[in-house]
C-alpha positions in Angstrom: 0.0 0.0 0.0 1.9 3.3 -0.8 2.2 5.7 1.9 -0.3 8.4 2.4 0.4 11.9 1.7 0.1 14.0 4.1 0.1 18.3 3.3 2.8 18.5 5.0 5.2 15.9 2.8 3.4 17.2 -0.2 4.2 21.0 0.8 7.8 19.4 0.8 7.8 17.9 -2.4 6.1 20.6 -4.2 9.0 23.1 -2.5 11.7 21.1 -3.2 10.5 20.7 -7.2 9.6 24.5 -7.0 13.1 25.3 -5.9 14.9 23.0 -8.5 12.4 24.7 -11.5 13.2 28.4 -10.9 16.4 28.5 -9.8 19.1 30.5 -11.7 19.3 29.2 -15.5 23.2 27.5 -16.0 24.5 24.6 -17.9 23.6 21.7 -17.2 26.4 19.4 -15.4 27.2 15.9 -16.3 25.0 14.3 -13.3 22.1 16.4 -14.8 22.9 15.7 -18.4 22.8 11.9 -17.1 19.3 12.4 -15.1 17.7 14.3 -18.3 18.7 11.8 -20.3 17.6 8.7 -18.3 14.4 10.5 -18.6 14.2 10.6 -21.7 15.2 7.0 -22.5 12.7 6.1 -20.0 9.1 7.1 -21.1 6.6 5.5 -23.0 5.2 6.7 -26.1 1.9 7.5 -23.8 4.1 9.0 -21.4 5.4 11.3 -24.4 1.9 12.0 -25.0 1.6 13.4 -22.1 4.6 15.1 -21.8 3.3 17.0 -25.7 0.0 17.7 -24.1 1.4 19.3 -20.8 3.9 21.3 -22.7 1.5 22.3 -25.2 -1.1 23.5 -22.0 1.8 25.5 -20.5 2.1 28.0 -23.9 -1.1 28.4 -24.1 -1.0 30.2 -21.0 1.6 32.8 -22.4 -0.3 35.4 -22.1 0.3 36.7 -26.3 -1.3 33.3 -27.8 -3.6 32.5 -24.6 -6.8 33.5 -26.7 -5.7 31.2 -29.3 -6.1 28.2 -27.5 -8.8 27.4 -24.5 -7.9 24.4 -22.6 -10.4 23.4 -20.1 -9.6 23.5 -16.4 -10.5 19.4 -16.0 -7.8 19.0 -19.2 -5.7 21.1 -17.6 -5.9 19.5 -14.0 -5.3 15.9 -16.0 -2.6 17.0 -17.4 -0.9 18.1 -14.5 -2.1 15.4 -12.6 -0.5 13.1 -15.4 2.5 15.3 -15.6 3.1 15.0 -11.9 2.9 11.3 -11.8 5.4 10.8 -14.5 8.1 12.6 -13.1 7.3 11.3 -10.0 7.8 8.0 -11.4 11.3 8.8 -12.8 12.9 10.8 -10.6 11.4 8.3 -7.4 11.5 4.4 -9.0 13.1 4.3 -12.8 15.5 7.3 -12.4 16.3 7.2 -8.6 19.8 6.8 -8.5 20.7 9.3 -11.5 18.3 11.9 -9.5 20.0 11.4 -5.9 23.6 11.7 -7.7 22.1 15.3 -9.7 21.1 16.3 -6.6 24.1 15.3 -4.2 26.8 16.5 -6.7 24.6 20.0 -8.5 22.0 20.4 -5.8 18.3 21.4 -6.6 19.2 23.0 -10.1 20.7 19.7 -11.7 16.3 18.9 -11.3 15.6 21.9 -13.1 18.0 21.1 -15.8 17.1 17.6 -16.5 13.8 18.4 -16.8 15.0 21.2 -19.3 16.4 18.5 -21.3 13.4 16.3 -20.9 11.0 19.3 -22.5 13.8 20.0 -25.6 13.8 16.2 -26.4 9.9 16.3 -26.6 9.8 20.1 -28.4 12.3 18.3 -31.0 10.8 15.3 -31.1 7.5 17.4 -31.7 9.1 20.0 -34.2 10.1 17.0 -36.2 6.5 15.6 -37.2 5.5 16.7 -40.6 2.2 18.1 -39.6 4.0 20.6 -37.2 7.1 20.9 -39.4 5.0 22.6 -42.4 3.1 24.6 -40.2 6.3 26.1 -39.0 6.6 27.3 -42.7 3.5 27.6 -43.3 4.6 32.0 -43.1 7.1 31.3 -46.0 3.9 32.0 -48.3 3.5 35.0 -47.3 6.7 36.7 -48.0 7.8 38.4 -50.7 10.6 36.9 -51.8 11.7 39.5 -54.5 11.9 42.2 -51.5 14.1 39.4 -49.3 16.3 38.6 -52.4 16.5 42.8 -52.8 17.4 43.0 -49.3 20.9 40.2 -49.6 21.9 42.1 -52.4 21.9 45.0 -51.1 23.6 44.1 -47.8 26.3 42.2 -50.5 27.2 45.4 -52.3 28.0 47.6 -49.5 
């Protein structure tokens, strides 16, 4: 029977995750590199689903394309819920010794920055599917190419 959660283990959890997310942006060390990319090797093509659907949630909420994109607030508690449960999983059974070894030797970032690597294997991984890769040029329609070409030559000559 798994242990029961009480606030106050959760309240740790969710500090100790909250720390290791927003801490100061830096490169990622080797023990980090190592976590990211046991998480990576580790999930599931449902798990990736998840992990596409959760990112896709989070930039809808950027404030600049939030009207684009409504996500409902039960889809958007699933998602988390899923989200949570996934890293959970790594970074407590699949990933456990990769995570205590980030943590020992790079403290709370080395989290932050594996799951950094975790969300740029998805985005490429996503950016790679046709569907999305032609939308991504789907703008190249709309230019006027004569102006851009104009433009080169211009810069060229001087």
């Amino acid at each position: 029977m798994p242990a029961r959660r009480t606030p106050r283990r959760t309240l740790s959890a969710a500090a100790l995750l909250a720390l290791g997310l927003h801490a100061l942006p830096a490169h990622a060390g080797p023990a980090a590199e190592a976590l990211g990319q046991c998480f990576v090797e580790s999930t599931s093509s449902a798990e990736r689903e998840t992990i596409s659907r959760w990112l896709f949630i989070v930039l809808a909420q950027q404030p600049e394309v939030k009207d684009l994109a409504t996500v409902p607030a039960s889809a958007r508690d699933a998602t988390d819920r899923a989200m949570a449960q996934l890293v959970e999983r790594l970074v407590t059974d699949v990933c456990k010794e990769p995570a205590r070894t980030a943590l020992s030797q790079e403290g709370p970032r080395a989290l932050k920055q594996s799951v950094e690597i975790f969300a740029q294997s998805a985005a490429r991984r996503t950016f790679s599917e046709p569907a999305v890769a032609s939308a991504i040029n789907g703008f190249t329609r709309h230019l006027d190419m004569t102006r851009l070409l104009q433009s080169f030559i211009t810069l060229r000559q001087r």
